[in-house]
C-alpha positions as CSV (number, residue, x, y, z in Angstrom):
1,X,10.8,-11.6,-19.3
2,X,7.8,-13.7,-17.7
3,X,4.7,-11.9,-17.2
4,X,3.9,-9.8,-15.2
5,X,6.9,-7.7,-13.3
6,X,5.2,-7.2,-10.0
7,X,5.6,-3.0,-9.0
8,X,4.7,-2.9,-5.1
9,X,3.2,-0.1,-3.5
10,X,4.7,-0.3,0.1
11,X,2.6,0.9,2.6
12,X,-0.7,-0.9,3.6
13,X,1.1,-3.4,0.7
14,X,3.9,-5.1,2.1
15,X,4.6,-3.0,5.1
16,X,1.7,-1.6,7.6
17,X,1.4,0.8,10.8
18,X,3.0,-0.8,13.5
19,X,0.1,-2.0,15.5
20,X,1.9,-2.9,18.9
21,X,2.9,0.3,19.1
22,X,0.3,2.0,18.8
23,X,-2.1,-0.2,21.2
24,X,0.8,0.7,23.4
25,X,0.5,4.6,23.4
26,X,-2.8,4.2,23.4
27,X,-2.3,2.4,26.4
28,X,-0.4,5.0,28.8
29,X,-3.5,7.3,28.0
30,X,-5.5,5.1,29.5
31,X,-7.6,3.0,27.4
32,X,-6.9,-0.5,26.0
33,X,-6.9,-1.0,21.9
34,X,-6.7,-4.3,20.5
35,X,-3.9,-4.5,17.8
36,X,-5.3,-6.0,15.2
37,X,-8.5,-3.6,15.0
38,X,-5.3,-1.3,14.0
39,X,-4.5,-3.2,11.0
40,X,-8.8,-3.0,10.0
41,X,-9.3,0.4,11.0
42,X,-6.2,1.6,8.5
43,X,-8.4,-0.1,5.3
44,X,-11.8,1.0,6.6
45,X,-10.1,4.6,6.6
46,X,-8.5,4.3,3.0
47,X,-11.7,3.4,1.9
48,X,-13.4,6.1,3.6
49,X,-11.4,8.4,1.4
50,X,-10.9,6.9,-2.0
51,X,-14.8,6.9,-1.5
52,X,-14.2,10.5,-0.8
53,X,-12.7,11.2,-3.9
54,X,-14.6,9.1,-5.6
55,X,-17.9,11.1,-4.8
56,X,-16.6,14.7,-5.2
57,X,-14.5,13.9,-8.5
58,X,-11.9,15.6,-6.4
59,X,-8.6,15.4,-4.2
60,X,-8.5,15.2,-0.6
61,X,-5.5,16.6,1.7
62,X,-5.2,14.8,4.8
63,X,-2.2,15.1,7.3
64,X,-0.1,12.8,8.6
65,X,-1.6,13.6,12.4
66,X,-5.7,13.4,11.3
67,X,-4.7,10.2,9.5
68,X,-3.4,8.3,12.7
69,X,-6.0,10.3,14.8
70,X,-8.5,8.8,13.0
71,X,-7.3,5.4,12.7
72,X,-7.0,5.3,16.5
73,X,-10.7,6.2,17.0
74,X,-11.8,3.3,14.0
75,X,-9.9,1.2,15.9
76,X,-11.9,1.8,19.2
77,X,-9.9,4.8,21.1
78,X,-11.8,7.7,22.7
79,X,-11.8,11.1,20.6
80,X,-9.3,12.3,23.7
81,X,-7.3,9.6,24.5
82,X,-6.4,9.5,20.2
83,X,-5.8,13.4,20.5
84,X,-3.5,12.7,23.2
85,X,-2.1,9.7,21.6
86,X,-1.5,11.0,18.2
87,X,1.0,13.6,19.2
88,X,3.5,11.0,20.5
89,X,3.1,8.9,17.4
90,X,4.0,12.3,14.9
91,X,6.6,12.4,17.1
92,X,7.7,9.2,17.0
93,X,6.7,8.9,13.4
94,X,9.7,12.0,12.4
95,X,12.1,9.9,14.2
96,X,12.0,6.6,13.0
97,X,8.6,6.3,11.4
98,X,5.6,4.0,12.6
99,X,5.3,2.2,9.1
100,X,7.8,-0.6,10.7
101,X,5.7,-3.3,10.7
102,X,4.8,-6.5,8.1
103,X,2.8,-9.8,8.5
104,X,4.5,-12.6,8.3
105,X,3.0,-13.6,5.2
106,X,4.4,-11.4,3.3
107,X,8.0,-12.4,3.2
108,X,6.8,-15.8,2.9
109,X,4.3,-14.6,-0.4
110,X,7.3,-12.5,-1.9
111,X,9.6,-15.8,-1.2
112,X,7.0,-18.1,-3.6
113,X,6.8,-15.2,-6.0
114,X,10.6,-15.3,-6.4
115,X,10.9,-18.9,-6.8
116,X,8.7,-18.7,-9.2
117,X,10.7,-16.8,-11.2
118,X,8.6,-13.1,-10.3
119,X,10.6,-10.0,-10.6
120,X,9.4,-7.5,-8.6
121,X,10.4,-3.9,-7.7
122,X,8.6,-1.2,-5.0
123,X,6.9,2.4,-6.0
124,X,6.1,3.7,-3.4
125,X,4.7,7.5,-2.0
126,X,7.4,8.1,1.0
127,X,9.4,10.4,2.9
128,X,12.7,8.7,1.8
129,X,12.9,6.1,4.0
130,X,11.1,3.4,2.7
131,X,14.1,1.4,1.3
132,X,15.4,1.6,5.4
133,X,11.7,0.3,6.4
134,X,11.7,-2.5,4.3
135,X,15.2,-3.7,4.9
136,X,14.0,-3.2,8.9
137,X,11.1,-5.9,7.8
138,X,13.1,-8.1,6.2
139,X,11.7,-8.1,2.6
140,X,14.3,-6.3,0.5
141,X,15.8,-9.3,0.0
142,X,13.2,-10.1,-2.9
143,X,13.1,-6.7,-4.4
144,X,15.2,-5.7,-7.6
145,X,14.7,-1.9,-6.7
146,X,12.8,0.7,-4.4
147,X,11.9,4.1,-6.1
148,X,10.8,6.3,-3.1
149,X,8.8,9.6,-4.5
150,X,10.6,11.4,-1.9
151,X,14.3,10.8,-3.4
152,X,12.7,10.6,-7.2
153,X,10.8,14.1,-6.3
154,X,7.6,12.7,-7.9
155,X,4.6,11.3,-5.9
156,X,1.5,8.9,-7.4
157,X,-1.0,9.1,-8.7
158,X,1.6,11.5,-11.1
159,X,1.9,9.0,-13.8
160,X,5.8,10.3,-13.9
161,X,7.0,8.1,-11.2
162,X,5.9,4.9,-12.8
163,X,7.5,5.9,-16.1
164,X,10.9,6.7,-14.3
165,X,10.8,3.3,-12.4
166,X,10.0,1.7,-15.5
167,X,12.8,3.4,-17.2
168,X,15.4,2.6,-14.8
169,X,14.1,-1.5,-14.6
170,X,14.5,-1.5,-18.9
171,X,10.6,-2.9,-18.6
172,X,7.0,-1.6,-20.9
173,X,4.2,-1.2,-19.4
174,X,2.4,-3.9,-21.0
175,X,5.1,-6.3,-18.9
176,X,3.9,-5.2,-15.6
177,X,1.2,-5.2,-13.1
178,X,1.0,-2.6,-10.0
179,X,-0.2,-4.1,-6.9
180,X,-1.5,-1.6,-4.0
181,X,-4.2,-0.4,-1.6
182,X,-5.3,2.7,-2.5
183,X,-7.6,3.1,-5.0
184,X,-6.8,6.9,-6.4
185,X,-3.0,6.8,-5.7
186,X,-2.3,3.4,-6.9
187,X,-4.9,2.3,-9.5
188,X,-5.5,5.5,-10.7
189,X,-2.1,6.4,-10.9
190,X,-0.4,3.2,-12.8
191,X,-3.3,2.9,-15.3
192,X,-2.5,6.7,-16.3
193,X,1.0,5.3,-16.8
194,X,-0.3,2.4,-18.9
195,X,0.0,-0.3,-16.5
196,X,-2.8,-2.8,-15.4
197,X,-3.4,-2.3,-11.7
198,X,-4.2,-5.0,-8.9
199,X,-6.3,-2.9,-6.2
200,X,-6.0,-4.6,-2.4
201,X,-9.2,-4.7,-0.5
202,X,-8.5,-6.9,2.9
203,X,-12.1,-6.0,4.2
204,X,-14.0,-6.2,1.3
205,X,-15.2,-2.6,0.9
206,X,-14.8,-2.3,-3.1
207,X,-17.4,-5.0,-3.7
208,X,-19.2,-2.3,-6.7
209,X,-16.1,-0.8,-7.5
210,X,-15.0,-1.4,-11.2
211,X,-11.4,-3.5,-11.8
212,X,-10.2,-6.3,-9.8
213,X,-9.7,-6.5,-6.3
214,X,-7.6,-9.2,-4.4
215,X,-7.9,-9.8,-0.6
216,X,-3.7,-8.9,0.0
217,X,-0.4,-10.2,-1.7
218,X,-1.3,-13.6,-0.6
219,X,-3.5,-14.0,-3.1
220,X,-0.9,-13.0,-5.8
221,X,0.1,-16.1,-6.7
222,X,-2.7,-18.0,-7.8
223,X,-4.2,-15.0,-10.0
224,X,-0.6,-15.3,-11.4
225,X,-1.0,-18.7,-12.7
226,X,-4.8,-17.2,-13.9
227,X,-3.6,-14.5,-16.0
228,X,-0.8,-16.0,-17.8
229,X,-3.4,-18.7,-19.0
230,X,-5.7,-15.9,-19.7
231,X,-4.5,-12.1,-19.7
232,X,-7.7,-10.4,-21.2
233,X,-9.4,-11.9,-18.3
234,X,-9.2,-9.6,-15.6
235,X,-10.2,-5.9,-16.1
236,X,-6.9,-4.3,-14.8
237,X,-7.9,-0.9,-16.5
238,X,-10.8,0.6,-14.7
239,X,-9.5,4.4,-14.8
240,X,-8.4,4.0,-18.4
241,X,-5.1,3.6,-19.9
């Protein structure tokens, strides 16, 4: 097998908060958000907690409804236009989910990385509709397999659902790489499993953080061709493993 197998967080990886949308609800409250301050305000938050966690050697619980809330208000929406705003979205979200949206880069990126000969596979923390979000994007297509914690019944950073992805793809854990945006759920989490991790930081908020951080999956190929010429080059083990 060529190294690395490429294991894809989803969310804030390959698929992100659909931004229209939300500019839109935010909209019949009565105030105007720009879309793409969305898409920042999503990675300033993540970074808000891991940085969180980071500081109190602890776990943060955050609901589904103070996640978007704030998000709206980084993004530039009121503290009452968001309160108001946010219970449409939860609703929206338990129908049909608000994680329906992708860049076009990232079909394209996944595209190169299959010519290329990169198998790749998603882990992902979800509700059990992941595999239905990415097919709605358009990028299963390049995916051997999709292991949604909500069907397997184990979540990140539980080092128990990369061994069972790994298991069912007949790979080790020294012939992969996990690639995703949160720090303590996905770096943390694969290194506990033994796998080198790839931390996304499109803002560049983890400047002093330990390990190596990429700008987003576009990226992904070059550092490829990097560590297969070199794979003791990049520190991919900054929690251990």
């Amino acid at each position: 097998m060529e190294y690395p197998y490429l294991l894809l967080d989803a969310g804030g990886t390959l698929l992100f908060p659909d931004q229209d949308l939300l500019a839109r609800t935010v909209a019949a409250e009565g105030s105007v958000l720009e879309p793409e301050r969305v898409y920042e305000a999503h990675f300033r938050l993540l970074h808000q907690y891991d940085t969180q966690v980071r500081d109190t050697s602890g776990v943060i619980s955050v609901s589904l409804r103070d996640f978007f809330r704030d998000m709206l208000v980084r993004a530039g929406a009121a503290n009452g236009v968001a309160e108001r705003a946010v219970d449409k979205l939860v609703a929206r979200h338990e129908e049909t989910s608000l994680w329906t949206y992708t860049k076009p880069w990232v079909a394209e990126t996944l595209a190169a990385l299959k010519r290329d000969g990169i198998r790749m596979s998603v882990i992902s923390n979800s509700d059990g509709r992941v595999r239905r979000q990415l097919d709605a994007c358009g990028v299963t297509p390049y995916l051997e397999a999709v292991f949604d914690s909500g069907i397997v019944g184990i979540e990140k950073p539980d080092p128990g659902l990369f061994l069972h992805a790994m298991s069912e793809l007949g790979i080790t854990p020294n012939e992969a790489v996990y690639v995703g945006d949160n720090y303590h759920i996905d770096v943390v989490g694969a290194n506990r499993a033994g796998i080198g991790a790839v931390h996304l930081d499109p803002l560049a908020c983890y400047g002093d953080w330990p390990g190596l951080h990429l700008r987003d999956i576009r990226a992904l190929p070059e550092w490829i061709a990097e560590v297969r010429s070199d794979p003791t080059r990049f520190d991919l083990f900054p929690a251990g493993g």
